[in-house]
C-alpha positions in Angstrom: 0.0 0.0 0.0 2.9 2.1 0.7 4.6 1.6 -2.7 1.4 2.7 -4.4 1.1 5.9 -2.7 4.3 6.7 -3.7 4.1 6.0 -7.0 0.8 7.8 -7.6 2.4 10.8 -5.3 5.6 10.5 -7.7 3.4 10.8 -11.1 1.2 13.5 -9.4 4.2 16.2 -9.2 6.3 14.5 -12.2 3.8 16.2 -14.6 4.6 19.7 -13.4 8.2 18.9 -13.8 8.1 18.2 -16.9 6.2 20.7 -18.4 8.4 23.6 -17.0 11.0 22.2 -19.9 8.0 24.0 -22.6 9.0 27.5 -23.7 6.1 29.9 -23.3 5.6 32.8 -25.6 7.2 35.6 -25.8 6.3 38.1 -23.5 6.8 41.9 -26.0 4.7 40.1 -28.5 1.7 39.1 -26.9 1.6 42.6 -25.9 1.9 43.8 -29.1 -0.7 41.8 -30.4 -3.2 43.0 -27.7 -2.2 46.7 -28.0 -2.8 46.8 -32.0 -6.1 44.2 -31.5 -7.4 47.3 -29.3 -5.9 50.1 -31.2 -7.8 48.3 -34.0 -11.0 47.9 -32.1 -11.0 51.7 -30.9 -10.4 53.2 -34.5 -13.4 50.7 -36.3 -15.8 52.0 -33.1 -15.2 55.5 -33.7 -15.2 55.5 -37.8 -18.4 53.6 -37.6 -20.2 56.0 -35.3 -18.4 59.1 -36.5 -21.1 61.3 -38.5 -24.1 59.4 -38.1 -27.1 60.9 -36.6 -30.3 59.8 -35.1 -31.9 59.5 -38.6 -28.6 57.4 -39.8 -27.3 59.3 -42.7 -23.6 60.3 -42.6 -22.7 64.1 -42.0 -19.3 64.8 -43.9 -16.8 65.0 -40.7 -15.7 68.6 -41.7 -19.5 70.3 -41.6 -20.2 69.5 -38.5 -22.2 72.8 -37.0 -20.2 74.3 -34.2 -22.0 76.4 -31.9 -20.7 78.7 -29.3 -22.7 78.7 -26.3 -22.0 81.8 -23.6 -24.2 82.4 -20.3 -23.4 85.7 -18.7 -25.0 86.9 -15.1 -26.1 90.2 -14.3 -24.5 90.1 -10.6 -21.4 87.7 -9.1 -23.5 86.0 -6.2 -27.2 85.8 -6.5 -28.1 87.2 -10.0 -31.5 87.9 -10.9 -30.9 87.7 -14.8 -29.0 85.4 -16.9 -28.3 86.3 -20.3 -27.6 83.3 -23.0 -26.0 83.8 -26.5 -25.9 81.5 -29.3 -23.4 81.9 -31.8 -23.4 79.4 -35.0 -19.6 79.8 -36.1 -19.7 77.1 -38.1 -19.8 76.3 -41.9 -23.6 74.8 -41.8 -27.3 76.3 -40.8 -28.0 75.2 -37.6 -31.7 74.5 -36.0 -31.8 74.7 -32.4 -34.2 72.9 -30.2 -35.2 74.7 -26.7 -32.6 75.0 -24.4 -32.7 73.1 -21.2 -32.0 75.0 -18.1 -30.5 72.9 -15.2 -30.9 74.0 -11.5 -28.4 72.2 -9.9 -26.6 71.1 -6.4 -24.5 68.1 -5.3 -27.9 65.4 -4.7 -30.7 67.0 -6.7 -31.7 68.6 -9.9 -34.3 70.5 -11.7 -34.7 70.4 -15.2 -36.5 73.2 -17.4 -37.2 73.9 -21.2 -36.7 77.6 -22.4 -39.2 77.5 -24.6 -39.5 81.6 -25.2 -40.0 84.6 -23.6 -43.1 87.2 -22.8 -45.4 84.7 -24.0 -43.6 84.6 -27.5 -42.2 81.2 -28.5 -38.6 80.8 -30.3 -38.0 77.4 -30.3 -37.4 75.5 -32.4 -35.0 78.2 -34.2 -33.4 78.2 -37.0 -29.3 80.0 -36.9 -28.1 80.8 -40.5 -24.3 80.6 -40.7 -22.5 83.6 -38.5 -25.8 84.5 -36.8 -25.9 84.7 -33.2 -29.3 84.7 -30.3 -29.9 86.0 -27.0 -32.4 84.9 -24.7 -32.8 86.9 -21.5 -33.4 84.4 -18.6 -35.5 86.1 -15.5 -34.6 83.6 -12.3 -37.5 85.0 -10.3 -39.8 83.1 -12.2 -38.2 80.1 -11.5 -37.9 81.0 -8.2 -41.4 81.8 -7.4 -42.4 78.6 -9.5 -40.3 76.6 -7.0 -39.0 78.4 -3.3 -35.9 75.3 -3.1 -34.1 76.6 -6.1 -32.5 79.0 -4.4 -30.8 76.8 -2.3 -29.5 75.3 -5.8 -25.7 76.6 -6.4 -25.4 76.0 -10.3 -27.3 76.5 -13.1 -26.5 74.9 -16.3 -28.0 75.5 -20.2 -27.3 72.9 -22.5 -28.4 73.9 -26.1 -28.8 70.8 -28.5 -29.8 70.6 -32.2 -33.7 69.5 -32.8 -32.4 66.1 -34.1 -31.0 65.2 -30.7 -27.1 66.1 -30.9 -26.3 68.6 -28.4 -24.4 71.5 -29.5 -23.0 72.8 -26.4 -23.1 73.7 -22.4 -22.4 76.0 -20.2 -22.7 76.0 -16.6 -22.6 79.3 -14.2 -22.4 79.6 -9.9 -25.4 81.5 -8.4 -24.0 81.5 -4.8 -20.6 80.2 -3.2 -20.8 76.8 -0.9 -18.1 74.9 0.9 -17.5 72.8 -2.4 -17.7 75.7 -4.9 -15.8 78.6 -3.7 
């Protein structure tokens, strides 16, 4: 009984012996491999998805519509007005869907749709190439609408086109806080 359990305890760790005499591959070209598999894999995603919109015709890369977004306050801490301007500087018309205003602080968030002022309606508008928008934004509305907001430190107006893309953000401080200042 003794001689078989050292047999079978002498072919049990044999095995590992003698594969360690196998030669492994090398170690620079399996990493090469897997750096140009994912190089490869990174440059198919983004030529496959670059240009396409939600209706899934290609836009040439070069006409994309750029859109310079600015939000100015009338005061530094606490502004009644907020003025946003729209600038299309690129080489395309643009038509721009109704901004979204976002009240914001670090655990909620209000969202709201500038949809005009006065009782007039812009939206959605269409920006001719070098034309630029202004849309005068009166807080105290928002604030009577809803007395928490001003608790809210940020306010943020992202501007996107009417297919879905969104052009461009910008994001301002209404009051300083202990994570803001």
């Amino acid at each position: 009984m003794k001689q078989v359990l050292t047999l079978l305890f002498f072919l049990a760790f044999s095995v590992p012996v003698f594969a360690q005499n196998e030669v492994g591959p090398e170690g620079h070209k399996l990493i090469w491999f897997v750096l140009i598999l994912a190089v490869t894999g990174i440059v198919a995603f983004f030529w496959a998805n670059s240009g396409k919109n939600k209706s899934g015709f290609k836009i040439p890369f070069f006409n994309k519509p750029k859109v310079h977004v600015e939000l100015t306050k009338d005061r530094l801490y606490y502004p009644d007005y907020l003025e946003l301007t729209v600038t299309n500087t690129g080489k395309t018309d643009v038509d721009i869907n109704a901004p979204l205003l976002v009240f914001s602080g670090m655990w909620y968030s209000r969202k709201f749709k500038l949809k005009g002022t006065n009782n007039h309606q812009f939206y959605p508008l269409y920006l001719m190439q070098g034309q630029n928008h202004t849309l005068n934004i009166d807080l105290n509305r928002f604030y009577g609408f809803d007395k928490t907001l001003k608790r809210l430190p940020r306010v943020k107006v992202v501007v996107s086109e009417v297919n879905g893309r969104k052009l461009g953000s910008r994001k301002v401080l209404l009051r300083k806080t202990l994570f803001n200042v």
